[in-house]
Each structure stands twice: as structure tokens, then as C-alpha cells.
RODO-2510 file (C-alpha; in nm, 4 decimals, decimal comma):
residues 394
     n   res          X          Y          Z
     1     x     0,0000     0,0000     0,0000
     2     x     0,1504     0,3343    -0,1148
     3     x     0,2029     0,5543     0,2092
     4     x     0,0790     0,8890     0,2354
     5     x     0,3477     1,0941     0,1991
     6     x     0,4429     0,9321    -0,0888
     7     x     0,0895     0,9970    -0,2497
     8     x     0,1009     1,3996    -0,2062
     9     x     0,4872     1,3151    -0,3421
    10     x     0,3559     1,1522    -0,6068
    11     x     0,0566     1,3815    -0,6745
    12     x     0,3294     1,6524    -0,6750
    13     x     0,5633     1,4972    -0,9479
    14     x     0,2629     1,4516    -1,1618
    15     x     0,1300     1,8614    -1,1307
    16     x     0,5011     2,0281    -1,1717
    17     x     0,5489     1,8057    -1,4730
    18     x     0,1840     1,8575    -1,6100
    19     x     0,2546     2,2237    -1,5379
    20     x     0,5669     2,2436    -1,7399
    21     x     0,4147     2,0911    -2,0289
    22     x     0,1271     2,3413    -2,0472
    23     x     0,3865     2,6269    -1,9979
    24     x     0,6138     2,4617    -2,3283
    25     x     0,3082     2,4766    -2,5278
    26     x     0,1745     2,8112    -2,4351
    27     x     0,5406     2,9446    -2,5119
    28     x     0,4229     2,8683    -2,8943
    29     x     0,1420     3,0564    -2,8855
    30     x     0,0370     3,4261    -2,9695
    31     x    -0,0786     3,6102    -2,6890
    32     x    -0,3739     3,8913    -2,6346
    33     x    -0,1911     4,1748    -2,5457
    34     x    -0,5156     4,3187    -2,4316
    35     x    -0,6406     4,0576    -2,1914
    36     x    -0,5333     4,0131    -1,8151
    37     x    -0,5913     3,7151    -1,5605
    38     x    -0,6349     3,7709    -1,2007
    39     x    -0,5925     3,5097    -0,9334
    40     x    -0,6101     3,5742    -0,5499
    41     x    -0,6752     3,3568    -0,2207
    42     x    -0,9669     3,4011    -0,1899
    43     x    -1,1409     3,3990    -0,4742
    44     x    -1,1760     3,8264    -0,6201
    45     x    -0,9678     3,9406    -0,2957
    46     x    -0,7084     4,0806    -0,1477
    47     x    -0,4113     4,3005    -0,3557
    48     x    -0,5764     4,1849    -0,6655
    49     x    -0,8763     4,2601    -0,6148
    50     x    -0,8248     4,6719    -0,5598
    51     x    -0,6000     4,6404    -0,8317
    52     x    -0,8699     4,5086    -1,0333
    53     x    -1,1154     4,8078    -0,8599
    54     x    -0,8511     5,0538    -0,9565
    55     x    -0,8440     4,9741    -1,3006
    56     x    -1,2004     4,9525    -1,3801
    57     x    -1,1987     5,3414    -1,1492
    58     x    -0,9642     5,4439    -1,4463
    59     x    -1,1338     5,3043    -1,7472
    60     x    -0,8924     5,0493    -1,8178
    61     x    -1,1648     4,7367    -1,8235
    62     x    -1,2422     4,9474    -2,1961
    63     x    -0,8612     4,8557    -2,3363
    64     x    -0,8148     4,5573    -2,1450
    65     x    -1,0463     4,2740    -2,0858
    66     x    -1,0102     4,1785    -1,7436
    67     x    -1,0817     3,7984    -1,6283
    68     x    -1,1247     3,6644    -1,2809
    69     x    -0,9823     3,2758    -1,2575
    70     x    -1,2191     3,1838    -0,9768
    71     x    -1,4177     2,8540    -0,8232
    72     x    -1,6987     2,9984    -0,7820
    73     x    -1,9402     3,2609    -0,9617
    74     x    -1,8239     3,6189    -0,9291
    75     x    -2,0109     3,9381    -0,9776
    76     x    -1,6822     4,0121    -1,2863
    77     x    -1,6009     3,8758    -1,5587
    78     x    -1,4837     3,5744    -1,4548
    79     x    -1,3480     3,1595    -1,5983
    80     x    -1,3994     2,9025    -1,3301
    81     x    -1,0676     2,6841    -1,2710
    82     x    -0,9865     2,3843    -1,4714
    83     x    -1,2397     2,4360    -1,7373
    84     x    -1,2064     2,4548    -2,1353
    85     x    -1,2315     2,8030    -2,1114
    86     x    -0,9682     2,8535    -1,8079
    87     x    -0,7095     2,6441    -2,0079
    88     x    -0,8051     2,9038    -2,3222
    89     x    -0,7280     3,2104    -2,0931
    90     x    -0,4411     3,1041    -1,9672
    91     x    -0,2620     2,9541    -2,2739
    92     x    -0,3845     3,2861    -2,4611
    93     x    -0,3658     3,6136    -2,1835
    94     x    -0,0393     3,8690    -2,1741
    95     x    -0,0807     3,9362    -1,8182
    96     x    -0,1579     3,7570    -1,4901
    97     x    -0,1596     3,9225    -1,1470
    98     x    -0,1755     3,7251    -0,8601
    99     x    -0,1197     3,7577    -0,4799
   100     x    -0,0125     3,3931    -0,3439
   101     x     0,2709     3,2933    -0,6291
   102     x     0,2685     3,3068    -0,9855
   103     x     0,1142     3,0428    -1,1483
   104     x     0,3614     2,7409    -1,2969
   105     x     0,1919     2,7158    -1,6169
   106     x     0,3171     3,0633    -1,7195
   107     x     0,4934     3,0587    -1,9977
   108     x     0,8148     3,3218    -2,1264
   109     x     0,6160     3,4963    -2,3157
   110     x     0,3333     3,6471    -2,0491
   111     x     0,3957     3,8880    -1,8150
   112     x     0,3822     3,7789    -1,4433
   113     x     0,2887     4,0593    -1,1610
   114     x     0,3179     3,9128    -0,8142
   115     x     0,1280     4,1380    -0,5838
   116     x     0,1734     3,8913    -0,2509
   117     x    -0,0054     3,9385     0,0446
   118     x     0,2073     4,0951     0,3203
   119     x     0,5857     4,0870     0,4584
   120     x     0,6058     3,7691     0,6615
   121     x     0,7206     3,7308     1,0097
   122     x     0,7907     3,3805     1,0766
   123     x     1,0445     3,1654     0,7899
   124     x     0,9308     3,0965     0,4220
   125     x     1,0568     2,9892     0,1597
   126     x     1,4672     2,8851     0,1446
   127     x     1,4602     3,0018     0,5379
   128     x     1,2204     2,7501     0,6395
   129     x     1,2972     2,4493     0,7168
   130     x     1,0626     2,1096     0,7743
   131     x     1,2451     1,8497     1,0417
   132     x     1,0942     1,5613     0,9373
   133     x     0,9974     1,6886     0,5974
   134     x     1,0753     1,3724     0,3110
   135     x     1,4042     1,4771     0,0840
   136     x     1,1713     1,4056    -0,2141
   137     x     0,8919     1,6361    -0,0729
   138     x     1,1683     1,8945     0,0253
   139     x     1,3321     1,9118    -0,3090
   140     x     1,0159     1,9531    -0,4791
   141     x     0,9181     2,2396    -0,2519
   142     x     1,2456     2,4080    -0,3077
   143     x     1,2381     2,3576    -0,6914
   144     x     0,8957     2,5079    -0,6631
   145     x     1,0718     2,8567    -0,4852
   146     x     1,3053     2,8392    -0,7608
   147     x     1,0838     2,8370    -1,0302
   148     x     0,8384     3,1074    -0,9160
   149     x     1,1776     3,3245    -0,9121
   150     x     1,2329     3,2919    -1,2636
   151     x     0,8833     3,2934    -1,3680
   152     x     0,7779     3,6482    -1,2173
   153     x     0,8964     3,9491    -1,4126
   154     x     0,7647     4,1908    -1,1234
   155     x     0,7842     4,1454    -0,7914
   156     x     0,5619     4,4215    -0,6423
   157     x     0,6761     4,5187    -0,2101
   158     x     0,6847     4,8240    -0,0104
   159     x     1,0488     4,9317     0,0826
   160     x     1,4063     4,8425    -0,0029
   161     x     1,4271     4,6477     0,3015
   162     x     1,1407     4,4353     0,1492
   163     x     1,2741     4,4059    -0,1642
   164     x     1,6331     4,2619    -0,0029
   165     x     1,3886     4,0612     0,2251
   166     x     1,2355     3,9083    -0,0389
   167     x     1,4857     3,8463    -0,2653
   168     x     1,7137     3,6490     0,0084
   169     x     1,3467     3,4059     0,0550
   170     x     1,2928     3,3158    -0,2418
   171     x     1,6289     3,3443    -0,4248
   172     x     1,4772     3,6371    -0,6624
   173     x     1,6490     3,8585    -0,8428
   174     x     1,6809     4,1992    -0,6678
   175     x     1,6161     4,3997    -0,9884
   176     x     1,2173     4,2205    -1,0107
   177     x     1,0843     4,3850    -0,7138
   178     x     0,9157     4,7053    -0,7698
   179     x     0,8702     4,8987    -0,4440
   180     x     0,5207     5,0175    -0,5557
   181     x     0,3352     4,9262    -0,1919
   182     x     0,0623     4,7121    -0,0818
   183     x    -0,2344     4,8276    -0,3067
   184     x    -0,4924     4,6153    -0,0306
   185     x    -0,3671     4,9130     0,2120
   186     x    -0,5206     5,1978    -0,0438
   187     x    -0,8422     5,1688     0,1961
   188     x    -0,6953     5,2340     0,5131
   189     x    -0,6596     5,6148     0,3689
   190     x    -1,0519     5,5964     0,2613
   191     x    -1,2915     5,8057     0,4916
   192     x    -1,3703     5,6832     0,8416
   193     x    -1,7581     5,6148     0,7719
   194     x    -1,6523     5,4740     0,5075
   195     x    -1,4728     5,1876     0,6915
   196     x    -1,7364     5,1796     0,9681
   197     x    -2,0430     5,1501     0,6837
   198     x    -1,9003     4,8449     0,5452
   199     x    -1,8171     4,6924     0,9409
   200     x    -2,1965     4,7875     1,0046
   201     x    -2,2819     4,6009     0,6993
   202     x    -2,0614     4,2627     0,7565
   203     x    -2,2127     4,2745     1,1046
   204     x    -2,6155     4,3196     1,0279
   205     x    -2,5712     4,6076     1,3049
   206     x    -2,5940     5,0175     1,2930
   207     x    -2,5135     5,0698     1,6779
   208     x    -2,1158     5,0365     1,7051
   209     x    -1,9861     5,4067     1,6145
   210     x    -1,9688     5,4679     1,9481
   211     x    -1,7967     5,1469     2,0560
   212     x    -1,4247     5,0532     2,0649
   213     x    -1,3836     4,8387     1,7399
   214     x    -1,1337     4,5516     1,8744
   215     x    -1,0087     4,2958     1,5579
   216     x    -0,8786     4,0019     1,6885
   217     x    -0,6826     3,7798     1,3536
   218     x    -0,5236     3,4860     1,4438
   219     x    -0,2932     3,2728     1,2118
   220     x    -0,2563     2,9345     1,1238
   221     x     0,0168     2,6863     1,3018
   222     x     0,0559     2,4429     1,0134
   223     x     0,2535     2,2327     1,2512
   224     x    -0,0530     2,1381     1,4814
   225     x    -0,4031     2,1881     1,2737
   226     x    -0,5571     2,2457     1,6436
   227     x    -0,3299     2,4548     1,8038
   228     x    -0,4904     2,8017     1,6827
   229     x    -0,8851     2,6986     1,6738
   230     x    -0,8039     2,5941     2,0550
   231     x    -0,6335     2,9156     2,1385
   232     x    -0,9177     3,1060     1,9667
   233     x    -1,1595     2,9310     2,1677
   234     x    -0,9834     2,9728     2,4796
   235     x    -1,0174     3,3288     2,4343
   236     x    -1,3341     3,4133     2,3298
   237     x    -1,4578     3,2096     2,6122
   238     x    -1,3078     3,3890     2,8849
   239     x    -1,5023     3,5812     3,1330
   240     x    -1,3058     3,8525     3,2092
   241     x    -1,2607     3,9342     2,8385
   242     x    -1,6007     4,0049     2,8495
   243     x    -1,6670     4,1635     3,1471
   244     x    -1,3674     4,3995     2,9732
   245     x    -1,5422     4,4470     2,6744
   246     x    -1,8469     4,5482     2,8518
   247     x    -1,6907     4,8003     3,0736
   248     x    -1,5010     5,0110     2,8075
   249     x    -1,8224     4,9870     2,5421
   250     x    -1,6050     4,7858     2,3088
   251     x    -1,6675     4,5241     2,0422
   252     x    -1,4543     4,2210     1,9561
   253     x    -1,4636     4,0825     1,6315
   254     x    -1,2562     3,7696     1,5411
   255     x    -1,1904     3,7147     1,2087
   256     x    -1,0047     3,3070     1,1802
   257     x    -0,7358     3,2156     0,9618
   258     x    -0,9416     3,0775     0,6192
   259     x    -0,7751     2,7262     0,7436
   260     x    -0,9463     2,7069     1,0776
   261     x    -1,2857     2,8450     0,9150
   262     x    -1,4075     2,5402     0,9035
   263     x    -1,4060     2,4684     1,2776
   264     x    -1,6301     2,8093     1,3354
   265     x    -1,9463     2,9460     1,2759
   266     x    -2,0956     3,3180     1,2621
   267     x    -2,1314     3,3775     1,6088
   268     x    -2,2776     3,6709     1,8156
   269     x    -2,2570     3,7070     2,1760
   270     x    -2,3372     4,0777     2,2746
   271     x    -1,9804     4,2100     2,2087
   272     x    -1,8031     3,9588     2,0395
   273     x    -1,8651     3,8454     1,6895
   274     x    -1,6807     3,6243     1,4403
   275     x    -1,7101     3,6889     1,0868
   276     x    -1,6074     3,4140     0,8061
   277     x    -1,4757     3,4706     0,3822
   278     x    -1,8593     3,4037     0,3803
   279     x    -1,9311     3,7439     0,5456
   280     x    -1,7074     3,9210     0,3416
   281     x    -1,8105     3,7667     0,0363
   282     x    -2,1878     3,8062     0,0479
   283     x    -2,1032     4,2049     0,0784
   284     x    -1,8367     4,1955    -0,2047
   285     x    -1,5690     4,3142     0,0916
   286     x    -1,2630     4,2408     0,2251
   287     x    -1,0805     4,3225     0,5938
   288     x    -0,9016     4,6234     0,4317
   289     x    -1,2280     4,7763     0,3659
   290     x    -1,3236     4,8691     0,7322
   291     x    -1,0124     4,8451     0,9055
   292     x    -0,9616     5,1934     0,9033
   293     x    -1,2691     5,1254     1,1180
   294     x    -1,0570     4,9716     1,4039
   295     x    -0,9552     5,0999     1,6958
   296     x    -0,7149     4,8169     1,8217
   297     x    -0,5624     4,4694     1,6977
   298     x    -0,5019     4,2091     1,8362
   299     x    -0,2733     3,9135     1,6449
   300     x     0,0003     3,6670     1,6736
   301     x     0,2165     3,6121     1,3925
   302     x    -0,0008     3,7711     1,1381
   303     x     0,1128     4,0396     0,8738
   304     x    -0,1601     4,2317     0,8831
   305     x    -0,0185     4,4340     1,1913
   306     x     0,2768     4,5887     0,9131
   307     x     0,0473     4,7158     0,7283
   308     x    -0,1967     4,8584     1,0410
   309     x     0,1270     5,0479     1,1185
   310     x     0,0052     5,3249     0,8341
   311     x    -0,2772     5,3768     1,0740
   312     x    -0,0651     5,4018     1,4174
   313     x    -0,2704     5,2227     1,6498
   314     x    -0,2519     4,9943     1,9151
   315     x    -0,1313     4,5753     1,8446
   316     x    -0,1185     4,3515     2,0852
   317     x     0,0482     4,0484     2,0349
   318     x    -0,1345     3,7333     2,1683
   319     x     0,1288     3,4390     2,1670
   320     x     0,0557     3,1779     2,3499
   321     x     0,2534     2,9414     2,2172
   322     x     0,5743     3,1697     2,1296
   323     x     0,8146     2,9685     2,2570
   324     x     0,7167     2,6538     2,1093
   325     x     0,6441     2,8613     1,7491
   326     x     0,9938     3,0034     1,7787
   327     x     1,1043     2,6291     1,7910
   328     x     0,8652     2,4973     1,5269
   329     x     0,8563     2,7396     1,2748
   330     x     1,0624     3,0325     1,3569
   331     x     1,1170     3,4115     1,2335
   332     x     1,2697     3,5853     0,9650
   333     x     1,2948     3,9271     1,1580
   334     x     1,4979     3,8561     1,5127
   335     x     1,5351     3,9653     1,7802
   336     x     1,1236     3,9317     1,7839
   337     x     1,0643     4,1985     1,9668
   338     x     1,2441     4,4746     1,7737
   339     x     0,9532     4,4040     1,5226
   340     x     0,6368     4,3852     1,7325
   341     x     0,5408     4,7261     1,8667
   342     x     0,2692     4,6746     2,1412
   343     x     0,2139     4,4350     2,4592
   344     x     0,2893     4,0399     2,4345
   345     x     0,0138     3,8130     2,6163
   346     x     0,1015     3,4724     2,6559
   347     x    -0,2191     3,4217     2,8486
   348     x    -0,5358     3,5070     2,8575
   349     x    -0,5232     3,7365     3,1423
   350     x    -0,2172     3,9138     3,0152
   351     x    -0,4506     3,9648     2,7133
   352     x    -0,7299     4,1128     2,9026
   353     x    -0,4548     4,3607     3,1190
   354     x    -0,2935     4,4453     2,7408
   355     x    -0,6014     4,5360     2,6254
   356     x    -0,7047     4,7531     2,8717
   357     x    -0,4299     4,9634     2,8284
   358     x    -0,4414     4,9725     2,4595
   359     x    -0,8073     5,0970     2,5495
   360     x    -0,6725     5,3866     2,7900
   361     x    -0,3544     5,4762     2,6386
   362     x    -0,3584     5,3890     2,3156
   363     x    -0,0162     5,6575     2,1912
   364     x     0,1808     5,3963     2,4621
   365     x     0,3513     5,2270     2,1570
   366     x     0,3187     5,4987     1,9171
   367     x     0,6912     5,6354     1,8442
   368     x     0,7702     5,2652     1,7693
   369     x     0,4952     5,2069     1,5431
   370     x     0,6152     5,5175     1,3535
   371     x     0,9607     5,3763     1,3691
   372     x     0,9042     5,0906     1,1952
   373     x     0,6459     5,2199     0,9667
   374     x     0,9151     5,4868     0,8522
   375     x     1,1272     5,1172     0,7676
   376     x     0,8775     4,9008     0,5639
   377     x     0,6615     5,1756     0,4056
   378     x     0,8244     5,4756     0,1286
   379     x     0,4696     5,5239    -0,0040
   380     x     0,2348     5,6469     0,2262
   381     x     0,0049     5,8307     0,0068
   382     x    -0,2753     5,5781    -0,0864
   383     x    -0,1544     5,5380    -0,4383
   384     x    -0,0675     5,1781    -0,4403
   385     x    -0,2950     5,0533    -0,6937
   386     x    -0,2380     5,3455    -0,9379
   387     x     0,1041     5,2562    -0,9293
   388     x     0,0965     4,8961    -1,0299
   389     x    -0,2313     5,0092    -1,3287
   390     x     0,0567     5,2573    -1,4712
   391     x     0,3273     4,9391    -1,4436
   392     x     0,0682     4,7624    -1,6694
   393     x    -0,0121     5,0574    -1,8712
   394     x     0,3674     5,1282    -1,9236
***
């Protein structure tokens, strides 16, 4: 009986080299200079999707036809995966933008704009390293890195120490990254109601101006698929968090990693709510669109707190597990604590304490969030996406 491991092994071999083939034969064929492909996790979100926003804005969707590659129905034009009409988009478009790696059927002659989705703290791509990972699985993984480095033509980040970041993970030449910034963070210089309309809309409620907006985002720990949906749990269950929340008029909302969604449920208790993709979906949103809205977050090893920095408000870091994370998966940016500006919990009741500072002195952390916000941001002007439609229109 063939093991497991050497199933997804198996099932790897068979996509890289199916991959390359489609890439070869797309290489021989004319493209449409006027058509572009856009690909995001989820589906019509993230950097590609205000991209995408930002060029229809500008009148481009009347020069360029613009295609969402999606599983499921879209209100854009849009091809749904691994149909006959995907396979004709993608052998036939000039462009693809995408925001989680370049897709391995692109060929030499399309043009490849990685957008990403955020500087990572803990180790990717040649700087992390799987103890008991199989030398097969491990070489394929690292082939993978190498090919996504040759395949993108532009690399899009947010500073020069991004771009060197970058190009040390994944083995990239320096010269593809563009420092053009996160177009995602675009919204978090929209107006204030703004923000708090769409919030009010993802929640089904109109009372919560007033309130302290708390967003609590949690990652995923790969290494144990429990170890965050029990930490989340933990947390929202605790009494004292609530009596907190109830005391300073605030409102948590917790917002799961799309891995643990499965384990949750919309769920509204007074003052704490947790919103799924679902939520966001059904209102054609995503978390950038109200978290200008926000008065506080809360998160462990996610990169969404770099780019709350352009807002300057208080992050606390819950880590409950830091010490075996350090072990398991590890950082990029050390000495930790350089790079987290705000109050570490590594229990519940250090979260509640953190929190209620962050409600009553919220400038506590502030020159350091400037610091590093002066580091891993030269644009600050709300231009992102503008930038990366003229890199298309150029």
C-alpha cells in the first residue's frame, strides 16, 4: 500500500510536470496583449482585487479585458478553474496578477505581476525548514521557490528592506521587485464612515460608532491543525474578556485564519462576533475595507499588523505558544521583539490587562509604530494601486 506521503509526493511529481508541459506549449502561442488574468486567495480578494477596482476606477476594463480565474461565480467577468475556457485564458492572456505565487503554467512569453499578500514574520521559503519533511517532498518544494523566481517578471513590495527581504526568501532577483506598496492598504486612507459603513454592513448592526472596534486575527500553526482553533476558543470564552469588553463599550470581532474556518461558525454574543470569507463575500468586501474602522488589533504572527502600522494604532500580540512557534517554525525578523510594537500576552489574562491599556492609552507604543512604519513603508500616500495600473499601462 503506497504511504501517504508518498501519495502527495507523487501527486506533486505529476502537477510540476503537467505544469511544465502546459507552460512549453503556451510558449508557442500568440498572446492577447489586451487581456489580463487575475488570481487571489480568496477567490476576487485581497491586492488583486483593488487592483482590479482601480483599473475599472480608471477606465482600463475598456482597453483591457479583465478575467477573474475563480471557483466559484463572481459578480466580474470571470473563468472558473480547470475548465475549457480557463485552459483558453491562460494559454492565450499577456498578463496575470496574482497575490499567493505566480502560477507554474506561465509561460516566457506572459507577463507575471506578483502582488503577494504581506511581509512575513515567521520563515518561508529557502529560510524555512521542515524536520521531518521527506528529501523528495523537500526538493520539490524548493524547486517550486526556484521556479516562481524565474517565472515572475515583477515582484511588487513596499520598501528596499522588502525588496532585499524578499529576494534572500525566495532566491529572486533583486532587480524584479518594484517597491510600488501594498495596493490592499489603499483603503486604510478611505474616509472613516466609510470603513465603519461596510463593518456595520458585515455585522447586520448600525449601533457600534460609538464602541471601541477591537479585531482580533489569528494565524494558522501548520505544525498542529488544532493549536490556533483551541487558542481562539480559549479566548473568546473567557469571562473577564467580556466583562472587559463590557466596561469600556467595546466590540470584539474575530476574524479566523481561512484554514481554521471550518471549525467556526458566525457567532454573536453581545460584544463579540466572528465573521467568516462568507461574510465578506456576500457584501463583495474584504478586511481592508473597514479596518480603518478599528480601533485596536489584536494578532500573533499575522502580517496584517505591518500594514496597520500606516494607521498608528494599538497591536497587541497574543502568543501563546511563542516559545514553542519560535522552535517549530521560527522568524525571519529577530530579535522578535524589535519588530512587534505593542504588549505580548502569553495568556489570557495578560490579554485582558494588554487590552485595557491599549483601550486607555492607546499613543503607549506609538513612536515605535512610527519607527518601523518609517522602515517598511516609502509610499504612504494611498496610491498603491495606481502605481501597479501605470506598471501595466507602461
Amino acid at each position: 500500500m503506497v504511504s501517504n506521503d508518498s501519495f502527495h509526493i507523487l501527486r506533486s511529481l505529476m502537477y510540476d510536470i503537467v505544469t511544465y508541459a502546459v507552460s512549453l506549449v503556451s510558449s508557442l502561442i500568440v498572446k492577447d496583449e489586451h487581456k489580463i488574468l487575475f488570481f487571489s486567495t480568496p477567490d476576487f480578494s485581497d491586492n488583486a482585487k483593488y487592483v482590479y477596482d482601480k483599473m475599472v476606477e480608471l477606465g482600463m476594463d475598456k482597453r483591457y479585458r479583465l478575467i477573474w480565474c475563480v471557483y466559484e461565480p463572481i459578480a466580474a467577468d470571470y473563468v472558473i478553474r480547470r475548465t475549457l475556457k480557463y485552459f483558453f485564458h491562460i494559454l492565450t492572456s499577456k498578463y496575470v496578477i496574482s497575490t499567493h505565487g505566480t502560477p507554474e503554467w506561465k509561460s516566457y512569453n506572459q507577463i507575471a505581476i506578483e502582488l503577494w499578500h504581506g511581509l512575513p514574520l515567521k520563515n518561508m521559503g529557502y529560510y524555512h525548514e521542515y524536520p521531518d519533511e521527506h528529501p523528495v517532498a523537500r526538493y520539490i518544494r524548493l524547486h517550486r521557490t526556484r521556479r516562481f523566481s524565474k517565472m515572475v517578471d515583477y515582484f511588487i513590495v513596499t520598501s528596499q528592506l522588502e525588496r532585499a527581504l524578499f529576494s534572500s526568501l525566495l532566491n529572486m532577483d533583486p532587480r524584479k521587485a518594484s517597491v510600488l506598496g501594498q495596493p490592499r492598504c489603499d483603503a486604510l486612507y478611505g474616509p472613516l464612515e466609510n470603513g465603519m459603513s461596510c463593518l456595520c454592513r458585515i455585522l447586520g448592526r448600525e449601533e457600534i460608532s460609538e464602541k471601541c472596534i477591537v479585531l482580533y486575527l489569528p494565524t494558522f500553526r501548520e505544525y498542529d491543525a488544532s493549536a490556533s482553533r483551541d487558542i481562539v476558543e480559549t479566548t473568546l470564552e473567557n469571562t473577564n474578556l467580556k466583562r472587559l469588553l463590557d466596561n469600556k463599550n467595546a466590540l470584539l470581532i474575530c476574524k479566523p485564519h481561512p484554514n481554521d474556518e471550518g471549525f467556526f461558525s458566525e457567532y454573536n454574543e453581545g460584544r463579540i462576533h466572528v465573521i467568516l470569507n462568507e461574510d465578506l463575500r456576500r457584501e463583495n468586501l474584504t478586511l481592508y475595507d473597514f479596518l480603518n474602522a478599528v480601533d485596536i488589533l489584536v494578532t500573533d504572527y499575522s502580517s496584517i499588523y505591518f500594514d496597520y502600522l500606516l494607521l498608528n494604532r494599538p497591536i497587541i500580540f497574543h502568543m501563546p505558544d511563542l516559545e514553542e512557534y519560535r522552535k517549530k517554525r521560527g522568524f525571519i525578523l529577530d530579535p522578535l521583539e524589535e519588530w512587534i510594537p505593542g504588549d505580548v500576552s502569553i495568556s489570557d489574562s495578560e490579554l485582558v490587562y494588554a487590552l485595557m491599556g491599549a483601550i486607555d492609552h492607546p499613543k503607549k507604543w506609538g513612536a515605535d509604530r512610527v519607527r518601523l512604519r518609517q522602515l517598511l513603508f516609502k509610499h504612504t500616500d494611498g496610491r498603491s494601486s495606481e502605481r501597479v495600473c501605470d506598471l501595466v499601462l507602461k
